[in-house]
C-alpha positions in Angstrom: 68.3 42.3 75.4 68.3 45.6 77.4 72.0 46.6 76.0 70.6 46.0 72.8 67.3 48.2 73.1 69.5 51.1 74.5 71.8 50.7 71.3 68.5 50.9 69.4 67.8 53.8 71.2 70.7 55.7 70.8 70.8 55.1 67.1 67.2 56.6 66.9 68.3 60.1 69.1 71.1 60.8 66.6 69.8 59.8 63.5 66.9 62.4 64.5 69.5 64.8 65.7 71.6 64.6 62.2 67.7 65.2 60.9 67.2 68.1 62.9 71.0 69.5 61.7 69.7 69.3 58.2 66.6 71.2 59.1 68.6 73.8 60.4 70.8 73.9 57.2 67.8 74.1 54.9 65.8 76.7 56.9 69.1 79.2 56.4 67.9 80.5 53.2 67.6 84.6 51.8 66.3 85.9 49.3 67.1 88.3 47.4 65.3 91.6 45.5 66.3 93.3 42.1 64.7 96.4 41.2 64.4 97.4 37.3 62.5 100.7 36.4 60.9 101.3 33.2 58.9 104.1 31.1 56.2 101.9 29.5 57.8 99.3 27.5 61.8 100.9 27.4 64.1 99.7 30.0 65.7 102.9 31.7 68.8 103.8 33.9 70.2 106.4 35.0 72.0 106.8 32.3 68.9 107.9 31.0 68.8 110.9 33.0 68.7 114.6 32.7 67.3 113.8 28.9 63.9 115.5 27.2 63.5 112.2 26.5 60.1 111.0 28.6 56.5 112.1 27.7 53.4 111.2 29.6 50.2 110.3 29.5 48.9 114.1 29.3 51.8 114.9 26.5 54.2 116.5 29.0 57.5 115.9 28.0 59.8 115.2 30.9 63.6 114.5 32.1 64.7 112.6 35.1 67.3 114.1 37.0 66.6 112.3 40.7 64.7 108.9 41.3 65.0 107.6 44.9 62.4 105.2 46.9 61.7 103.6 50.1 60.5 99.8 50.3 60.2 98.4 53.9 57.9 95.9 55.4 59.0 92.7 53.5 55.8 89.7 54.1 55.6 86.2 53.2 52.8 83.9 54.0 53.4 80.7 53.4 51.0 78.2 52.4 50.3 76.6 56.1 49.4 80.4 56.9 52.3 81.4 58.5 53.5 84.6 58.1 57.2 85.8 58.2 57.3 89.7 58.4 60.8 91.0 58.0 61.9 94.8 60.0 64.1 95.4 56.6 63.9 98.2 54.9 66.0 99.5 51.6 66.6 102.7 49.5 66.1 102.4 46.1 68.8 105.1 44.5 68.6 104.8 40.8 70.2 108.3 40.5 73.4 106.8 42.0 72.7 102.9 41.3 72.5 102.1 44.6 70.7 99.5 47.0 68.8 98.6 43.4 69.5 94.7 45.1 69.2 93.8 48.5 69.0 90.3 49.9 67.2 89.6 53.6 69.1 89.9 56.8 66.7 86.7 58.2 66.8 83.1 56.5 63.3 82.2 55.5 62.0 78.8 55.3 62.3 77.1 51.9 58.7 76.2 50.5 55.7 77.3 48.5 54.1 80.8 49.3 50.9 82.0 48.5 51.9 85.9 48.5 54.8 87.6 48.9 54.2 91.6 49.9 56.8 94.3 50.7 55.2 98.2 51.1 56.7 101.3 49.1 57.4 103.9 52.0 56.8 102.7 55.3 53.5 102.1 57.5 52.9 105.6 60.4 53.7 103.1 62.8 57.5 102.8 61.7 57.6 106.4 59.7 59.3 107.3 62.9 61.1 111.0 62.8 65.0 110.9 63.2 65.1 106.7 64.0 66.8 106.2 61.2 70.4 107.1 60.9 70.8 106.5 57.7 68.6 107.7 55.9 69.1 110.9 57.9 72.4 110.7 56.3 71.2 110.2 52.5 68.5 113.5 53.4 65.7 111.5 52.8 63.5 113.2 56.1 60.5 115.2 55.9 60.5 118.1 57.9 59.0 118.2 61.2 57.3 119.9 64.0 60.7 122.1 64.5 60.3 123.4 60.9 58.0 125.8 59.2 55.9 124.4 57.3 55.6 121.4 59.5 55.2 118.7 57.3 54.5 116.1 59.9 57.9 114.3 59.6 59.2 110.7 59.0 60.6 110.1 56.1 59.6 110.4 52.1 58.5 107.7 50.6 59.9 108.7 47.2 62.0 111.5 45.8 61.5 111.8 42.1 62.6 115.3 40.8 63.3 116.8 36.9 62.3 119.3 34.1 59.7 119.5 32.0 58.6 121.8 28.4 55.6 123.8 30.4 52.8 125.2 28.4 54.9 128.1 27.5 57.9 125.8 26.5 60.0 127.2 28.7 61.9 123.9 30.9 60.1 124.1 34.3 61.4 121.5 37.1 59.1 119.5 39.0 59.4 117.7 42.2 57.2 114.6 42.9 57.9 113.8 46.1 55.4 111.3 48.1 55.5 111.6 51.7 52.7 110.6 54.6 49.6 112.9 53.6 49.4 115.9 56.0 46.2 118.2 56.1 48.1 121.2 57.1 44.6 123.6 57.2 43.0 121.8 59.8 46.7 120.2 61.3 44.9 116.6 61.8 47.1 113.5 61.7 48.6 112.3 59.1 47.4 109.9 56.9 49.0 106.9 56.0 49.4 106.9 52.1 52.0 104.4 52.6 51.5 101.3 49.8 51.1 97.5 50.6 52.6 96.0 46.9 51.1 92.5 46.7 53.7 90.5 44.1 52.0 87.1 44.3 52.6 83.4 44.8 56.0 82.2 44.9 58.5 78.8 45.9 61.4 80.1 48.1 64.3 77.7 47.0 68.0 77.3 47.8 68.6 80.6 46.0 65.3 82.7 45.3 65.8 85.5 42.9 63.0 88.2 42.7 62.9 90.6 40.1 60.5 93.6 40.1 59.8 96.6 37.6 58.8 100.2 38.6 57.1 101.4 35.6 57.5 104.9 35.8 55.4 106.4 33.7 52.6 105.0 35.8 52.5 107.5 38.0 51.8 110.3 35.7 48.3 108.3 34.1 46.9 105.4 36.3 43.4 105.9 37.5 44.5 110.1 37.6 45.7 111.6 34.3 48.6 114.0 35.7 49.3 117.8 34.3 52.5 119.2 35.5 51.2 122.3 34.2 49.3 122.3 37.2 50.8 120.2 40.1 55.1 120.6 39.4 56.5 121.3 43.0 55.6 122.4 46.3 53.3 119.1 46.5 54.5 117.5 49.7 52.3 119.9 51.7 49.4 119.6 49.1 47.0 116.9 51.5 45.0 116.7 48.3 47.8 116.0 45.6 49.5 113.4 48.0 46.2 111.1 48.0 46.2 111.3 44.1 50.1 109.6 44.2 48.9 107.3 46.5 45.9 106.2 44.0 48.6 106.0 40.8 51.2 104.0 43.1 49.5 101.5 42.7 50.1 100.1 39.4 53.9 100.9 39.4 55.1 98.0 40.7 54.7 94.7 38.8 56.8 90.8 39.3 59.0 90.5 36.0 60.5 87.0 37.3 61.5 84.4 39.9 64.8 82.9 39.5 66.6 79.5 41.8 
């Protein structure tokens, strides 16, 4: 009677360790990003670049020549409330088709969400000068306390630069570049114009494809109607212009699908 309770016993500890195995297995899941941009309702590339071929809200027409973003902060809260926040961070180079997909380094657990959240830029507390070696390498750094103006340093959050027909009609460039808003009269702290995206609910599968759209024309219209006219380059030390990109960022980024 005892030999058989032990075998009993035994048979329970492994089947529960074969269950545990397959827990394992099924928690070792990533997910994985795409990135498509867009001017209203056309599809664009960068093969689309370096074209009059783009006109805003305000009737600026406009070329691309350099579109390049930061996304960090990936978050997933899952329906029991727990929340996975990943360190990951990824450059979005659409001038040179790169890191336009990127899939998790860490497995996330298979299940339904109730938002999924990544930020465009990255918070103050990680826009940390010189900590990251590769975007040092890809030039992507604001300039710092060693450098006149000092800008307040970190990193930009995006890099968007081309030409436009000024009021004159003479091609003008422009350089909208969003960086950490930096009141350089008064040399206070920056402020953190840094963007939570919320995408939404979602089920993390076996294979979870996310696919979202930067609508680029957003950020020349949506809530502030921009004139290049007036605000074309120089604005990363403009305190003023910077929290006007941080209003219009957010309505660039929308979910197009989820794929298994």
């Amino acid at each position: 009677m005892k030999n058989h309770f032990l075998a009993i016993t035994f048979l329970v500890i492994m089947l529960s360790s074969c269950s545990e195995d397959n827990d394992i297995s099924v928690d070792s899941v990533s997910v994985r990003l795409n990135f498509t941009h867009s001017w209203g309702e056309l599809v664009i590339s960068n093969e689309d670049f370096n074209e009059l071929k783009f006109t805003t809200e305000i009737g600026d027409l406009l070329s691309i020549g350099r579109l390049r973003y930061l996304i960090s902060e990936l978050t997933f809260t899952h329906e029991s409330g727990t929340v996975t926040r990943l360190d990951d961070y990824n450059l979005v180079d659409v001038t040179n088709n790169e890191g336009l997909s990127f899939t998790t380094s860490k497995a996330i657990l298979p299940g339904n969400y109730t938002n999924l959240s990544f930020r465009f830029g990255f918070s103050e507390e990680n826009n940390i000068d010189g900590a990251y070696p590769d975007l040092n390498t890809a030039n992507f750094n604001v300039p710092g306390e060693n450098s006149t103006p000092n800008l307040g340093g970190g990193y930009h959050y995006m890099q968007f630069d081309g030409s436009y027909l000024d009021n004159l009609s003479n091609q003008s460039p422009f350089n909208y570049h969003v960086i950490s808003a930096i009141d350089l009269t008064n040399l206070n702290e920056p402020v953190d114009t840094s963007l939570k995206i919320n995408i939404g609910p979602l089920v993390v599968g076996g294979s979870t494809n996310i696919d979202i759209q930067m609508d680029v024309s957003e950020w020349f219209k949506n809530p502030n109607t921009w004139d290049l006219n007036e605000n074309d380059i120089n604005l990363m030390g403009n305190y003023g212009v910077q929290l006007l990109m941080n209003q219009n960022g957010a309505s660039v980024f929308s979910l197009v699908s989820i794929s298994q």
